[in-house]
Backbone as CSV, one residue per row, in Angstrom:
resi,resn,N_x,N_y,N_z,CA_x,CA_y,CA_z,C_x,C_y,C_z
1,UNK,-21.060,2.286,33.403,-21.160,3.677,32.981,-21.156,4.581,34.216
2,UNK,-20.258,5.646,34.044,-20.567,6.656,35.596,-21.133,7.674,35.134
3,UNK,-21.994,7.787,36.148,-22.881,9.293,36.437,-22.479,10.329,35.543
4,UNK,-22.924,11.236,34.557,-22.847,13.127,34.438,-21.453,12.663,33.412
5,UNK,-20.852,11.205,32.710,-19.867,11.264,31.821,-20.809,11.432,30.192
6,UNK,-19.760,12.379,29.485,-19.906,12.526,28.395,-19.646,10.973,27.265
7,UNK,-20.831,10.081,26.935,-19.782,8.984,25.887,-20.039,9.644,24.303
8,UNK,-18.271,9.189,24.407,-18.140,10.513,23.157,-17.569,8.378,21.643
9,UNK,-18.170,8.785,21.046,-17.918,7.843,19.947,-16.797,8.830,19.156
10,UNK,-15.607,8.278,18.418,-15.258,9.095,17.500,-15.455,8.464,15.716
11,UNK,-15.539,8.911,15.086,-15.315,8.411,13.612,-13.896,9.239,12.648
12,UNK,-13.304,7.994,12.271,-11.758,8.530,11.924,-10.833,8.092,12.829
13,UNK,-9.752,7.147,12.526,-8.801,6.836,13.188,-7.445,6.856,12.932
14,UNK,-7.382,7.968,11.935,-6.552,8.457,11.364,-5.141,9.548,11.907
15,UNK,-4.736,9.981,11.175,-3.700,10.968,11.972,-4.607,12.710,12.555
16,UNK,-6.152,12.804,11.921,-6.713,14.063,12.526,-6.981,13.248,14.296
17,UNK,-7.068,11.923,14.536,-7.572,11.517,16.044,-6.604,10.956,16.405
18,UNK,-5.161,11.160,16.080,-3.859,11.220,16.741,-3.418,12.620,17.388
19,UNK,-3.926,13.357,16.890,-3.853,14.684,17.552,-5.385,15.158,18.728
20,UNK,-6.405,14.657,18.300,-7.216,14.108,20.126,-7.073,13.139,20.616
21,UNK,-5.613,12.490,20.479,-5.520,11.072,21.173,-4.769,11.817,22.429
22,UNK,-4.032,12.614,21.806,-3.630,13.471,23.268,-4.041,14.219,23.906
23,UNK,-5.207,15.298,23.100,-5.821,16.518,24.281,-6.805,15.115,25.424
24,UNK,-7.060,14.243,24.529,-8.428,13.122,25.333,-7.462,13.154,26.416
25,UNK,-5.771,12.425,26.566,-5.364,11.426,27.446,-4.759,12.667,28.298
26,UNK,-4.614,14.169,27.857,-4.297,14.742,28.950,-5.012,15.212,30.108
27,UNK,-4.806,15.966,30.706,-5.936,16.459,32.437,-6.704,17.670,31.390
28,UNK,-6.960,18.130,30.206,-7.255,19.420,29.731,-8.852,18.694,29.999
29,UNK,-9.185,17.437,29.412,-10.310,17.331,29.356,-10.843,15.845,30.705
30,UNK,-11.741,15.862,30.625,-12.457,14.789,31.813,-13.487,14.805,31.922
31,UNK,-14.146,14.084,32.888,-15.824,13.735,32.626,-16.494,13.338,31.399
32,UNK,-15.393,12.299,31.066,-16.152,11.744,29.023,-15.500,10.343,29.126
33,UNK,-15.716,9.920,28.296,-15.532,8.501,27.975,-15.974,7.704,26.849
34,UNK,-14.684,7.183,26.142,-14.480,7.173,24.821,-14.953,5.345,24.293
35,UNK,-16.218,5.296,23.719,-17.141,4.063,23.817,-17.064,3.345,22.132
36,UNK,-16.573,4.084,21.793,-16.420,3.355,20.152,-15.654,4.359,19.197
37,UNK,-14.799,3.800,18.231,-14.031,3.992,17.338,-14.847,3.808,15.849
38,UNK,-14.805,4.469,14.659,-15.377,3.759,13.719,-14.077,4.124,11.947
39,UNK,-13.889,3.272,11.576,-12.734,3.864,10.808,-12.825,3.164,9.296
40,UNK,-13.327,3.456,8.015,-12.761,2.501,7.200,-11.304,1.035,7.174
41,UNK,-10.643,1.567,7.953,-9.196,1.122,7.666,-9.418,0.225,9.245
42,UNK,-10.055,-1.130,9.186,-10.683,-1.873,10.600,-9.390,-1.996,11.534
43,UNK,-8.049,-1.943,10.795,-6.321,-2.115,11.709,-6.246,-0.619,12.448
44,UNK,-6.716,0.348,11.935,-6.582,1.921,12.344,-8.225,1.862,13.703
45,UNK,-9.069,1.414,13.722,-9.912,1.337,14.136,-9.511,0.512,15.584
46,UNK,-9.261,-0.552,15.158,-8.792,-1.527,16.503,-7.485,-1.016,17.310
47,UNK,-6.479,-0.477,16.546,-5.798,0.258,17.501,-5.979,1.076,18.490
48,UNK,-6.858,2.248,17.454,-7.405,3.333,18.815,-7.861,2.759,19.712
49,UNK,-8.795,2.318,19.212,-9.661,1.729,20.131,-9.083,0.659,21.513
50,UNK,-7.979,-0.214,21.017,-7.558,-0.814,21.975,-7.003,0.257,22.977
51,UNK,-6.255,1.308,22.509,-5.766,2.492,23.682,-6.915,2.658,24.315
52,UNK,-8.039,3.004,24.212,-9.227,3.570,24.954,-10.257,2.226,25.165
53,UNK,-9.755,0.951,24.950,-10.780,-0.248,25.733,-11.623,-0.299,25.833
54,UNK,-12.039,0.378,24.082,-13.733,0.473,23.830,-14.033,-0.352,22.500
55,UNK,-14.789,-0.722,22.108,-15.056,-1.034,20.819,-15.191,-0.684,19.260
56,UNK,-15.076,-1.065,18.410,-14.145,-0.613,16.937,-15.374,-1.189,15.570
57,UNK,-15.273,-0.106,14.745,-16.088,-0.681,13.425,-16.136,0.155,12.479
58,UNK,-16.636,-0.513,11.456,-15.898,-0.090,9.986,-17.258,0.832,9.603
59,UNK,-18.447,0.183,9.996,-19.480,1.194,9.486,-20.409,2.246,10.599
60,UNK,-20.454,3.575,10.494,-21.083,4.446,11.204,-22.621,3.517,11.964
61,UNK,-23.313,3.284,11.200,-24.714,2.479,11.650,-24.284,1.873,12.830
62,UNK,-23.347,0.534,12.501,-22.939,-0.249,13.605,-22.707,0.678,14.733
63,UNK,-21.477,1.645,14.836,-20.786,2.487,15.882,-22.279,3.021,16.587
64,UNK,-22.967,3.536,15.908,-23.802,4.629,16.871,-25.355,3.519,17.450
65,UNK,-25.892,2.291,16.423,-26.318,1.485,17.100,-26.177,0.361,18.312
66,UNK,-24.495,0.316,18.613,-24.180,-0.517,19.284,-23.686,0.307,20.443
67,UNK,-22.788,1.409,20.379,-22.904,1.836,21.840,-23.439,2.881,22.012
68,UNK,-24.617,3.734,21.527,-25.336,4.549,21.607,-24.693,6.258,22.491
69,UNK,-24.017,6.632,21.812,-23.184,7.689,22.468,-23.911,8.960,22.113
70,UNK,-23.587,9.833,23.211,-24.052,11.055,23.321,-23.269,12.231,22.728
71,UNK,-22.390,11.965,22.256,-21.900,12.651,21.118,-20.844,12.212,20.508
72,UNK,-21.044,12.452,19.030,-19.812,11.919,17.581,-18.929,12.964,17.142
73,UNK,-17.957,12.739,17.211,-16.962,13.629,17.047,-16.151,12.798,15.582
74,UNK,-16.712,13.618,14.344,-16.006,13.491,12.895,-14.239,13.789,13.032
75,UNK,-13.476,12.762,12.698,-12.088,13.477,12.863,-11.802,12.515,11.373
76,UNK,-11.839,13.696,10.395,-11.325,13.355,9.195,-11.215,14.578,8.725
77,UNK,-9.709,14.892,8.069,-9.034,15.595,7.165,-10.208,16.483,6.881
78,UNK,-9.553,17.973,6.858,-10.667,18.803,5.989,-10.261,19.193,4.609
């Protein structure tokens, strides 16, 4: 873990966190780091997640008990 980084968990691995799959991977944002995925759909989950080489799961409990992140970012359809 480095110093003063934001770990940001997301929930939703859908097409709303295909559209922060890019503001994340461009220079707009930095100092964060992306520690878990959580998605009904566990194939949509493991993908993201393999892009960002963090860990993946189907239920919220698991995601926020296992890598304990400092902030959740909901990305599902409004």
């Amino acid at each position: 873990m480095r110093p003063n980084i934001i770990r940001i968990a997301l929930i939703g691995a859908g097409r709303v966190a295909k559209h922060y799959q890019y503001i994340f991977d461009s220079d707009v944002c930095n100092s964060f780091e992306i520690v878990g995925i959580c998605d009904i759909d566990k194939n949509a989950a493991f993908e993201l997640a393999n892009h960002w080489e963090c860990e993946h799961f189907t239920k919220i409990e698991d995601l926020i008990t296992s890598v304990n992140p400092d902030l959740v970012i909901i990305l599902t359809p409004s």
